[in-house]
TIKOL-282124 format. One record per residue: residue in three letters; y, z negated, x of N, C-alpha, C, O in turn. Coordinates in steps of 0.1 Angstrom, whole numbers, plus 2048, in hexadecimal, padded with zeros to 3 digits. Example, Ala and Ser with C-alpha at 12.3 -4.5 7.8 and 13.67 -1.06 7.14 Angstrom:
BEGIN
Ala7C77B28847D37B287B7DF7B28847DF7AB88E Ser7EA7B98807F57B98898007B188180B7B0886 
//
This chain:
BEGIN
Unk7F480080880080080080C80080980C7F9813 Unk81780780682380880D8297FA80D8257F0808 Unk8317FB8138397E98138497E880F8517DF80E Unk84A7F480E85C7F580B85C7FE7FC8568087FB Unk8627F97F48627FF7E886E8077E88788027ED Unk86D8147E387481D7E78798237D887482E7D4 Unk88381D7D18878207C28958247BF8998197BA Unk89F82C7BD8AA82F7BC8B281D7B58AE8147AD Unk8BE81C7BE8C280E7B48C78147A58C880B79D Unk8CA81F79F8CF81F7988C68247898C882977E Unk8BB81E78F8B08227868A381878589D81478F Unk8A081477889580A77788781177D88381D77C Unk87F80378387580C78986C81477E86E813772 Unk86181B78485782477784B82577D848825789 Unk84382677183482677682F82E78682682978D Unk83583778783584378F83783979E8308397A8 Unk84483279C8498277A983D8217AD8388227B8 Unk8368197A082D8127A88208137AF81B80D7B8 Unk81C8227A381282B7AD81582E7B980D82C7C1 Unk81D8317BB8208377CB82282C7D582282E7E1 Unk82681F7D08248157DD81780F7DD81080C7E7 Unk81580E7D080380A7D17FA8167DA7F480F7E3 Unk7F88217DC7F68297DF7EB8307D47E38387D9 Unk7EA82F7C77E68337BD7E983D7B47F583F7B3 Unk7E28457AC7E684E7A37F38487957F683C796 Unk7F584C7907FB8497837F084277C7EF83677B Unk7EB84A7787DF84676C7D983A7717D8831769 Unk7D48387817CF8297827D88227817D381977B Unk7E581F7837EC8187867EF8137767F3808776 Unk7EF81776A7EF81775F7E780F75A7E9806753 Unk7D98137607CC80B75A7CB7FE75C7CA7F5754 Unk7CC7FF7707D27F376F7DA7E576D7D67DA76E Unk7E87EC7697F07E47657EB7DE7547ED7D2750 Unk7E67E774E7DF7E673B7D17DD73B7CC7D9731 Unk7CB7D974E7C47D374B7B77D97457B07D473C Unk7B57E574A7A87F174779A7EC75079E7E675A Unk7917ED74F7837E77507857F275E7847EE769 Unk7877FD75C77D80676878680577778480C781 Unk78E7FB7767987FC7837977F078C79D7E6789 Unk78F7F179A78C7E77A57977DD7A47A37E07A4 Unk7927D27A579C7C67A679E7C67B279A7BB7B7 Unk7A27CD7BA7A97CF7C87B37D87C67BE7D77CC Unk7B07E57BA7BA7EA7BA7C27E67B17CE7E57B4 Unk7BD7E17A47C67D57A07D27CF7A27DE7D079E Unk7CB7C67AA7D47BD7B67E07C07BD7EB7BB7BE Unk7D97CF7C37E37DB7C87F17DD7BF7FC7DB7C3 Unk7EC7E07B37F77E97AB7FF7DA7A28087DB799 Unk7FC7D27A58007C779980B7C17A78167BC7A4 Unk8067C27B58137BF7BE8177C87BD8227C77C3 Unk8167D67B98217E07BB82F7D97B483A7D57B8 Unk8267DA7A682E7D779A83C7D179C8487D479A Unk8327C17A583F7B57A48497B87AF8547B27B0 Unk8437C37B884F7C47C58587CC7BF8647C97C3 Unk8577D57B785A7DE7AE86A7D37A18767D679E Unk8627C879E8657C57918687D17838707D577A Unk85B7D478A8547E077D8517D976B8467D376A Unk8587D87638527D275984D7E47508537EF752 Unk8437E274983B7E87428427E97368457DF730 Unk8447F773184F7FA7258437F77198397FB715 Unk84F7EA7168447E970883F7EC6FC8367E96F5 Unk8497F56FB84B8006EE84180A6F083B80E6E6 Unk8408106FE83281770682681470081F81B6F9 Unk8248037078128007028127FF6F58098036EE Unk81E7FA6EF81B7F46DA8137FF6D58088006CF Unk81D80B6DA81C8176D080F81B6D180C8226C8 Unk8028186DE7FE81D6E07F08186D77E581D6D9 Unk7F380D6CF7F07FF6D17F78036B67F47FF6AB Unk7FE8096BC80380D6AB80C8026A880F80069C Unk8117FC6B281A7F06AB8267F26B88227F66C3 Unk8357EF6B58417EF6BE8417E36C18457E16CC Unk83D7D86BA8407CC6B88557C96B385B7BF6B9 Unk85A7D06AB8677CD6A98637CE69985A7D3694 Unk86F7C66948747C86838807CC6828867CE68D Unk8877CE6798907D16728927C866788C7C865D Unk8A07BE66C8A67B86628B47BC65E8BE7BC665 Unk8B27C06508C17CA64B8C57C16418BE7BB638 Unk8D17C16448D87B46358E57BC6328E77C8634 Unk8EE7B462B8F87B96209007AF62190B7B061B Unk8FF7A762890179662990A79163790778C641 Unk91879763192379B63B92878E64592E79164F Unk92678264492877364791E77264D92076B657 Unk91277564C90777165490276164C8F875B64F Unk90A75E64190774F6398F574F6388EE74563C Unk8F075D6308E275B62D8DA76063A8D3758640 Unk8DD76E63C8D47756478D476B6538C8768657 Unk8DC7666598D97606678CD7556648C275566A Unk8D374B6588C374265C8B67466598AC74165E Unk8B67506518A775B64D8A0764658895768659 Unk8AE7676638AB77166C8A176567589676667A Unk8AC75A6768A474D68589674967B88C745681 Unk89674B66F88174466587D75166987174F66B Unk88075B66C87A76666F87476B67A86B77267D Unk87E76367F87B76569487075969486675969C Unk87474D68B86874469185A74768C850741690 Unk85975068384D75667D84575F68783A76068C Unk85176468884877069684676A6A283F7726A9 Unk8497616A884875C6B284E7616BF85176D6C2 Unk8517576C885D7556CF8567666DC84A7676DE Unk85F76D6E085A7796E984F7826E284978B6E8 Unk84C77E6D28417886D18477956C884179F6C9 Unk8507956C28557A16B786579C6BC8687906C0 Unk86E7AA6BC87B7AC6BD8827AE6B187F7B96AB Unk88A7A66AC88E7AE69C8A17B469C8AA7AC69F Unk8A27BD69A8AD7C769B8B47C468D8B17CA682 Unk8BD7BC68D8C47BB6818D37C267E8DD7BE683 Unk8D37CD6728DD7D46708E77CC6648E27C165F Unk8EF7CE6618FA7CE6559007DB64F9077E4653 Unk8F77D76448FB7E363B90B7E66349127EF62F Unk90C7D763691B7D762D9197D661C9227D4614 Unk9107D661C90E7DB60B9137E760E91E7E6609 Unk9137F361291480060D9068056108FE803619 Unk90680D6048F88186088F782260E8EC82760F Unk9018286128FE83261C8FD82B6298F5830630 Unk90481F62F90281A63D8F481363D8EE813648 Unk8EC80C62E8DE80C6308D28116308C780C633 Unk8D782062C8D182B6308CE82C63C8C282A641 Unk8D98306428DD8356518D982A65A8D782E666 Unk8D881A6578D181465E8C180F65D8BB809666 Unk8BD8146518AC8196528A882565889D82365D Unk8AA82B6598AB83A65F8AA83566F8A0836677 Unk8B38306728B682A6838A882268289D825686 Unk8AB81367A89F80F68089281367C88C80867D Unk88981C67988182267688082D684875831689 Unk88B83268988D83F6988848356A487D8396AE Unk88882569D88281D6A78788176A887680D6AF Unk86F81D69D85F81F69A86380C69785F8086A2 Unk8678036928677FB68E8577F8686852802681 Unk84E7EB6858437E967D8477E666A8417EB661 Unk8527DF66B8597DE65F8677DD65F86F7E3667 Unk86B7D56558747D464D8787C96478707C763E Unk8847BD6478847B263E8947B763489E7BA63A Unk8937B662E8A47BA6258A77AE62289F7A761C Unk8B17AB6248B879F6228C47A16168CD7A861A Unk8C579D60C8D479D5FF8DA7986048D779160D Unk8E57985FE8F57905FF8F57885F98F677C5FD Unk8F178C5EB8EC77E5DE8DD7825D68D778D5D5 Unk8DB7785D38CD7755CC8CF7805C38C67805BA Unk8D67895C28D67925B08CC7A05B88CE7A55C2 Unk8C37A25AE8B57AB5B28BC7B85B68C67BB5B0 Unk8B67BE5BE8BF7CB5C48B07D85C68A57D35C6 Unk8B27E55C78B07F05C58AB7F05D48B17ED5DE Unk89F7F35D18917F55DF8988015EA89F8095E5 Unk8958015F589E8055FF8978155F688E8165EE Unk8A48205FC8A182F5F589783760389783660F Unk8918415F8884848600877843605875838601 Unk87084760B86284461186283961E86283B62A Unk863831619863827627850828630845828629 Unk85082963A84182C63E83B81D63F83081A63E Unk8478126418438046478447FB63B84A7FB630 Unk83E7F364183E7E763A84D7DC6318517D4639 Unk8517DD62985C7D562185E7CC61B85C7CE60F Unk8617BF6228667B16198787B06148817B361C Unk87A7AD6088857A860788379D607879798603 Unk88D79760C89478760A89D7836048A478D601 Unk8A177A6008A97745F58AD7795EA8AB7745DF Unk8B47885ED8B178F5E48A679C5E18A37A55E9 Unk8A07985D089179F5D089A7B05CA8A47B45C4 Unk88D7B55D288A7C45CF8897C35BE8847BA5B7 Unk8917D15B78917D25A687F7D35A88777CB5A3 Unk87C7DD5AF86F7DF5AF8657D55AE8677CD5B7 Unk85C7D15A78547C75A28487C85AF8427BE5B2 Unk8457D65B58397DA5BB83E7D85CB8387DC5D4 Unk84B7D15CA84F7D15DD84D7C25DD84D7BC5D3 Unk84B7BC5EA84C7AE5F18587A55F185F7A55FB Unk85C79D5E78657985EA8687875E68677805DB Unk86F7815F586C7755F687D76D5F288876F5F8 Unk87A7665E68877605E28887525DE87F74C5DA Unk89474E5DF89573E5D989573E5CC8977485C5 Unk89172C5C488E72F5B989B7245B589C7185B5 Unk8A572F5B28B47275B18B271E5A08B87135A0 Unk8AC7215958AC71D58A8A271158C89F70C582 Unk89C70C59689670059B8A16F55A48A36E95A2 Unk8A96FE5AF8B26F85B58BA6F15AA8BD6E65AE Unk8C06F659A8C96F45948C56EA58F8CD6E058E Unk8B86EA5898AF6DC5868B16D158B8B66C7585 Unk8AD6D159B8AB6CC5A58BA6BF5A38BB6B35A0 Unk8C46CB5A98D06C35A68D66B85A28DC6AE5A8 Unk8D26BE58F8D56B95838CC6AA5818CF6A1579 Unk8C16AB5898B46A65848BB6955928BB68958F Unk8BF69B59C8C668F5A48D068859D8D167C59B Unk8D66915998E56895948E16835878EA67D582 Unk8D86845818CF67C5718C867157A8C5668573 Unk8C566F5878BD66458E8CA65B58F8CA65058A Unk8D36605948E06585958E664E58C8EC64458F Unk8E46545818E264C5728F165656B8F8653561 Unk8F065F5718FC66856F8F966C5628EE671562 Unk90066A5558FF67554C90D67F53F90E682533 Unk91368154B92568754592569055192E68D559 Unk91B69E5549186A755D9216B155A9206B654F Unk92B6B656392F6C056092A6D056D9286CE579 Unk9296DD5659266E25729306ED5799366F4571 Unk9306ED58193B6F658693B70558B940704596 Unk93870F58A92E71759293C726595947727592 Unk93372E59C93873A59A93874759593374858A Unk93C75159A93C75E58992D76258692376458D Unk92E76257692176157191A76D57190E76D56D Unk92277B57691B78057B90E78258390678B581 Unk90F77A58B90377659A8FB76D5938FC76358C Unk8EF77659A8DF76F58F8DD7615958D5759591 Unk8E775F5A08E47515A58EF74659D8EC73A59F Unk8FA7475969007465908F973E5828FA73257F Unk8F174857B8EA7485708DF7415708DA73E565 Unk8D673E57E8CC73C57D8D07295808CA72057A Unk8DA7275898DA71A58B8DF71357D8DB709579 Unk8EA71A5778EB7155678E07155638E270D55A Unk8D47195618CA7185548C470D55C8C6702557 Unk8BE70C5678B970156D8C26F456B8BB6EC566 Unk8CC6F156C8D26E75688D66E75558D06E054D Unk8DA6EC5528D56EA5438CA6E753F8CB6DE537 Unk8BE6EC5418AC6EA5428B06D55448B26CC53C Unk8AF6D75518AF6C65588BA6BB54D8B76AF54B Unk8C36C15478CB6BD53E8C66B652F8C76AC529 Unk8C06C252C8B96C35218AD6BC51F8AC6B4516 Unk8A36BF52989B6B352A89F6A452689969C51F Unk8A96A352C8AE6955288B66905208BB685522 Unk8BA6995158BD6985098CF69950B8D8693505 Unk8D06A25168E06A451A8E16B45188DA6BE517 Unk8EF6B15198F76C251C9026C252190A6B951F Unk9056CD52990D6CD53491D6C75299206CA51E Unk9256C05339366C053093B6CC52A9376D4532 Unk9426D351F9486DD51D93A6E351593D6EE513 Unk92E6E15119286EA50D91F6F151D9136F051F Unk9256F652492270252B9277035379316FB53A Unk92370B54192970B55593770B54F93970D543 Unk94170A55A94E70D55B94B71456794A70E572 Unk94972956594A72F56C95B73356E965733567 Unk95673958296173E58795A74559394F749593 Unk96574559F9647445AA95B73D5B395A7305B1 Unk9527445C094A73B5C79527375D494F73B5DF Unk95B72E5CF96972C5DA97071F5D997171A5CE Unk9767165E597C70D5E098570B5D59857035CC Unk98D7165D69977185CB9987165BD9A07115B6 Unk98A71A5BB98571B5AE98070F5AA97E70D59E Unk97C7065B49766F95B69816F25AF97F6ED5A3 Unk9916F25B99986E65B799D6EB5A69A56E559F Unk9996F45A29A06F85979976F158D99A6E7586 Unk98C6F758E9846F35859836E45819826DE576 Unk9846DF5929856CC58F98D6C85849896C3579 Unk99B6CC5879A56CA57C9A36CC5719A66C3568 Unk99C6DA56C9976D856098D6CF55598E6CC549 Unk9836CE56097B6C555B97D6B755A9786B0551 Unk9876B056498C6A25609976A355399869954C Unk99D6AC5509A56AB54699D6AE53899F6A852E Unk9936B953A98E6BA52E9836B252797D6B451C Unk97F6A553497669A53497969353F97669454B Unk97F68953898267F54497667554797766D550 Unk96B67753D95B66E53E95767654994E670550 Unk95A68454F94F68655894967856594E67156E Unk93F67A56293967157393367957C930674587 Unk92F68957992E68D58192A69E5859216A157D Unk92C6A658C92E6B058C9246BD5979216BB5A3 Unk9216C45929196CE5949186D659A9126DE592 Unk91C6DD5A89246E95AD91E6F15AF9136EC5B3 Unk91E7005AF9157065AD9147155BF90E71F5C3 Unk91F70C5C391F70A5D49247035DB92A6FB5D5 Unk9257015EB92C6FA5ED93C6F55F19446EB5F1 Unk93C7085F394A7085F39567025E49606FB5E3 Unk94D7085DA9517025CC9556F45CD9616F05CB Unk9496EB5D39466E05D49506D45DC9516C85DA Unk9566DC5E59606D65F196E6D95EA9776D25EE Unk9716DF5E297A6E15D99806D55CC98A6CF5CA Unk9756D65C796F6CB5C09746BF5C797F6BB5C4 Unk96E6BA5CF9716B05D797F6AE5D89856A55D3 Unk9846B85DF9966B95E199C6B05D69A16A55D7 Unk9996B85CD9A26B75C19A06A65BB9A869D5B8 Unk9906A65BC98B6965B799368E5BE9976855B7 Unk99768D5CB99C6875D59A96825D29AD6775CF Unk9B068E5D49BD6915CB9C168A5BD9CD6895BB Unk9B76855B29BB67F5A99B36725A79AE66C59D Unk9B366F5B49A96605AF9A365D5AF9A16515B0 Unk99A6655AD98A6605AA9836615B79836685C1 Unk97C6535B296F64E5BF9646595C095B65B5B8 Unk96565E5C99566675C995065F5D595865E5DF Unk94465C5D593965D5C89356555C092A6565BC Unk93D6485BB93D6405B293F6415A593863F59B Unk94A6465A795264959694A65A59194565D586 Unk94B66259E94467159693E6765A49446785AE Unk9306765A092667D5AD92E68B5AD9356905A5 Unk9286905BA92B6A45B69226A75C19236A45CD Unk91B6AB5BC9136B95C59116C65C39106CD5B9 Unk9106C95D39126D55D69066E35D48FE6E05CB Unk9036ED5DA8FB6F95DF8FB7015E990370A5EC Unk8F26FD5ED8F07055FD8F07036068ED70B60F Unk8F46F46088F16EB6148F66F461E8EF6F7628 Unk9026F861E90B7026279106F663691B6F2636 Unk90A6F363C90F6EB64591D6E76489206DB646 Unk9276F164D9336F06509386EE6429446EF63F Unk9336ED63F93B6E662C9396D962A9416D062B Unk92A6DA6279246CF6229266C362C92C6BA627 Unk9226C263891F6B96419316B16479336A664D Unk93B6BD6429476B663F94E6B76389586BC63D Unk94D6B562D9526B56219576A462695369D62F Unk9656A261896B69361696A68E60797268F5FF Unk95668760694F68160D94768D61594C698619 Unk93B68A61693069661C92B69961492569060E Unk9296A560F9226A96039116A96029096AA60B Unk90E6A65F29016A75F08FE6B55EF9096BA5EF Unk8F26BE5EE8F06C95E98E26D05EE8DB6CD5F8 Unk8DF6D75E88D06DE5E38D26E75F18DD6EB5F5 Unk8C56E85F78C86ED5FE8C06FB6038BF6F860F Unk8BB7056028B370F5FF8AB71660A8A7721609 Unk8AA70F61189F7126208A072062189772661C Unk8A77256258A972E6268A073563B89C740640 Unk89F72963F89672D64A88D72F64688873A648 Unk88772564087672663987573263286B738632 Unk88273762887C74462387B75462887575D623 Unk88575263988275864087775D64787476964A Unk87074C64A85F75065285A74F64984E74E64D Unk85A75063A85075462F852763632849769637 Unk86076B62F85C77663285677C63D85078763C Unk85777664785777E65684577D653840788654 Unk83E77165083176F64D82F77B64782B78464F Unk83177F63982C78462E82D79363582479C635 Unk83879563C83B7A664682E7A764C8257B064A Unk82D79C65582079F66081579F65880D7A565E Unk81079A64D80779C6428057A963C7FA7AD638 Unk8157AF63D80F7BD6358127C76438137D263F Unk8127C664D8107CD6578027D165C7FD7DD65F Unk7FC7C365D7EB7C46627E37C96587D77CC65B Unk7EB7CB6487E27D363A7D97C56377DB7B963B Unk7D07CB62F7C67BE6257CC7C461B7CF7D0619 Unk7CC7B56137D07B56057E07B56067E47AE610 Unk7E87BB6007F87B76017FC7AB5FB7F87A55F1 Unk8047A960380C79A5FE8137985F08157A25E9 Unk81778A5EB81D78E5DE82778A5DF8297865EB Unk8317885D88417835D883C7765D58317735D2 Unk84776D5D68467635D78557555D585D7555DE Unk8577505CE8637495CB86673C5D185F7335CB Unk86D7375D986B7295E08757215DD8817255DD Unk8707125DA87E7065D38837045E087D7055EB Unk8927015DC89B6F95E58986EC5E48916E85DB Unk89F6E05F189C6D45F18AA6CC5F08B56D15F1 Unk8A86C25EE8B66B95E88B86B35F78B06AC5FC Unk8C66B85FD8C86AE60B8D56A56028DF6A95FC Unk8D16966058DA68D6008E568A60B8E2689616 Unk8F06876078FC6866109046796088FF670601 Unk91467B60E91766E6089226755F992D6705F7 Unk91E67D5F39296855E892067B5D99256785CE Unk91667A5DB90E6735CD9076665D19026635DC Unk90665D5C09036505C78FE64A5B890464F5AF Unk8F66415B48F663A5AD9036375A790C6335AE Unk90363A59790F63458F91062559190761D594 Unk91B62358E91E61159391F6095829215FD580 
//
């Protein structure tokens, strides 16, 4: 074997380099490196120091393909803040495991011609699948044309009944809620939410009316006091609701931002929170929640976990079998200091 490696600097080394310091063909030097049965473990030895004198790494997109797999995904979202996609993307990566799959994540914007144009790309890059990530929970329209690969939605489901898709079960979270602030001994619930358009809107109102009802309640006002999913709408709403029921003890937000608003305004007129009127939040939004004035309570929708459900259920419909099925997963109640036993 030669002793000086002889490689352009301006160029990574190549199979070809290491053959020729090993003093080997191409083809063995290949076998070798892949770990092929018919190649002397001398020459082996040979070509594996080529390699490291070299810092030859082995294109891995080379052996996958050879092999039918790239080892990359494609995660495409709509989800301009990164609020949902980032912690789905990190359940995702922890599903696949740390160095084993690369995942290439685009932003569609919500437009459909740029998520076109970014399936097209990642598909050029023989990707194994696909995770689609929504903006919001409201069911959306299965990516357009012949996808060859495998497709999970997340959070938000495919209209398609016959595609994979992994979502929270917000009309449980609303329950959930409702069902704390009735442990509290709360019963003058008012709820606060945002525009009733968004199925996540609608779904956490029926879940908390459900929890209501069971216990022989109904919400303040009859019904949500829809608006805005914004502080704004929060401190407004507060106002409304203490004026148009000054019995409230306690309040229902139907996010967190809503919820911090809320707070403001409670602050602003007096009232003890969380004595006088619990309030909890949705979404367990950290930089909200965790400082809010108090710290807010709120549902919180694992949004990691429903990431490595999808990343799971991907690598399930990659290796074939039986296909996977959709799947709906409850949020958990993280308690903070915004709710408390009535006094």
């Amino acid at each position: 074997m030669s002793t000086e490696p002889e490689v352009p600097a301006n160029r990574a080394p190549t199979l070809t380099d290491v053959a020729k310091l090993a003093g080997v063909s191409v083809a063995t030097a290949s076998k070798a490196i892949n770990g092929r049965d018919e190649v002397k473990a001398a020459t082996r030895a040979r070509v594996l120091k080529a390699a490291e004198l070299l810092s030859f790494a082995p294109n891995a997109l080379a052996r996958a393909l050879l092999g039918g797999r790239t080892g990359t995904v494609g995660l495409l979202t709509s989800d301009l803040e990164g609020r949902f996609s980032i912690p789905i993307l990190m359940g995702a990566e922890d599903a696949f495991g740390a160095g084993e799959v690369s995942v290439f994540l685009c932003d569609a914007r919500g437009d459909a011609i740029r998520e076109a144009y970014h399936v097209r790309a990642l598909l050029s890059r023989r990707v194994d699948g696909l995770i689609v990530v929504g903006s919001s929970t409201d069911p959306r329209p299965p990516l357009a044309g012949a996808i060859p690969v495998p497709v999970v939605y997340a959070y938000a489901p495919s209209t398609d009944p016959k595609d994979i898709s992994i979502t929270v079960d917000n009309v449980g979270g609303g329950r959930l809620a409702v069902e704390h602030l009735l442990a509290c001994g709360r019963r003058n619930i008012a709820h606060v939410t945002g525009e009733p358009g968004f199925a996540a809107a609608r779904d956490r109102a029926e879940g908390a009316a459900a929890a209501l009802a069971d216990a022989g309640l109904a919400m303040l006002g009859g019904q949500p006091y829809y608006g805005s999913w914004d502080e704004t709408w929060g401190r407004a709403a507060a106002h409304i609701v203490v004026e148009q029921h000054p019995e409230v003890d306690a309040i229902f937000c139907g996010s967190d931002q809503i919820a911090r608003g809320v707070l403001e305004t409670l602050r602003d007129l007096g009232r003890d929170v969380p004595h006088a009127i619990s309030v909890i939040g949705f979404d367990n939004w950290d930089a909200i929640a965790a400082h809010s004035r108090p710290r807010l309570t709120s549902i919180d929708m694992n949004l990691e976990r429903l990431g490595a459900v999808a990343g799971r259920r991907l690598f399930a419909a990659i290796d074939g079998g039986d296909p996977p099925t959709s799947e709906q997963y409850p949020g958990r109640l993280v308690m903070r200091d915004s709710t408390a036993p009535s006094s």
